[in-house]
N, C-alpha and C positions, 0 to 999 in steps of 0.2 A: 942696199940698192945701188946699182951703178947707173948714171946717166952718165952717156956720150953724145957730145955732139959734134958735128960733121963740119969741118975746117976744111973739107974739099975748094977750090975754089969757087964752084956754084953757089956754095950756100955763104963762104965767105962776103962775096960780093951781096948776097942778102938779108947780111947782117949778122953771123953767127956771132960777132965780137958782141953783138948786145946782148944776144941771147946769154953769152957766158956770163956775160956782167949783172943780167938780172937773176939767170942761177946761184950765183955766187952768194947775192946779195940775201935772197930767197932760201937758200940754207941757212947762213948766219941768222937772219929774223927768225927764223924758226927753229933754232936751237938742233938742226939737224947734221951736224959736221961729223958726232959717230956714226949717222944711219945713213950717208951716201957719200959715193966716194963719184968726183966728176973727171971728167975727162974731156981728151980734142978725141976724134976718126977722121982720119980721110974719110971718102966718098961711101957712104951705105948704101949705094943703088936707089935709094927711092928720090929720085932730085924732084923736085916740083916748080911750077913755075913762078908759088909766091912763097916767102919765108924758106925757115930753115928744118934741114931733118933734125931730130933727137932720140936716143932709142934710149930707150928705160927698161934695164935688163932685158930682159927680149922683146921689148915690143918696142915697134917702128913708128911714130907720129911724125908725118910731114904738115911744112908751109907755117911753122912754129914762125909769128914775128912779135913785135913788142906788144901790139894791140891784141892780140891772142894769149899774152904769155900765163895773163893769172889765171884765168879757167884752164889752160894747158895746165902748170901748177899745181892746182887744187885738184883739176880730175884726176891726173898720172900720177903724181907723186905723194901728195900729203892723204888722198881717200885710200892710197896703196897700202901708207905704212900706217892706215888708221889713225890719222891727225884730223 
């Protein structure tokens, strides 16, 4: 699984450095470092006006912010790879 997220300056300014940081943090607690590989993107086109984008192999989730991020999480990524 790949997650990227958008280091555009739009979503910069709306936090993406948390987002990376609870990513980050959110694989290691879950033992998931061979099942996804992260990354920065510039701009993915879907900017919103709250939170950050992240795209998870092809799909797009905008307005990603800290107070979102564990149901983002648990929906997108851990029910993905059947965690």
């Amino acid at each position: 699984m790949i997650i990227q997220v958008c280091v555009g300056s739009s979503c910069h300014l709306k936090g993406s450095q948390d987002i990376i940081e609870l990513l980050q943090s959110a694989v290691l607690e879950n033992q998931l470092e061979n099942e996804i590989t992260l990354a920065g993107s510039f701009c993915i086109g879907k900017c919103n006006r709250i939170g950050v984008t992240v795209q998870v192999d092809d799909e797009i989730y905008t307005g990603i912010t800290k107070e979102t991020f564990k149901e983002f999480f648990r929906e997108n990524v851990l029910e993905k790879l059947g965690k």
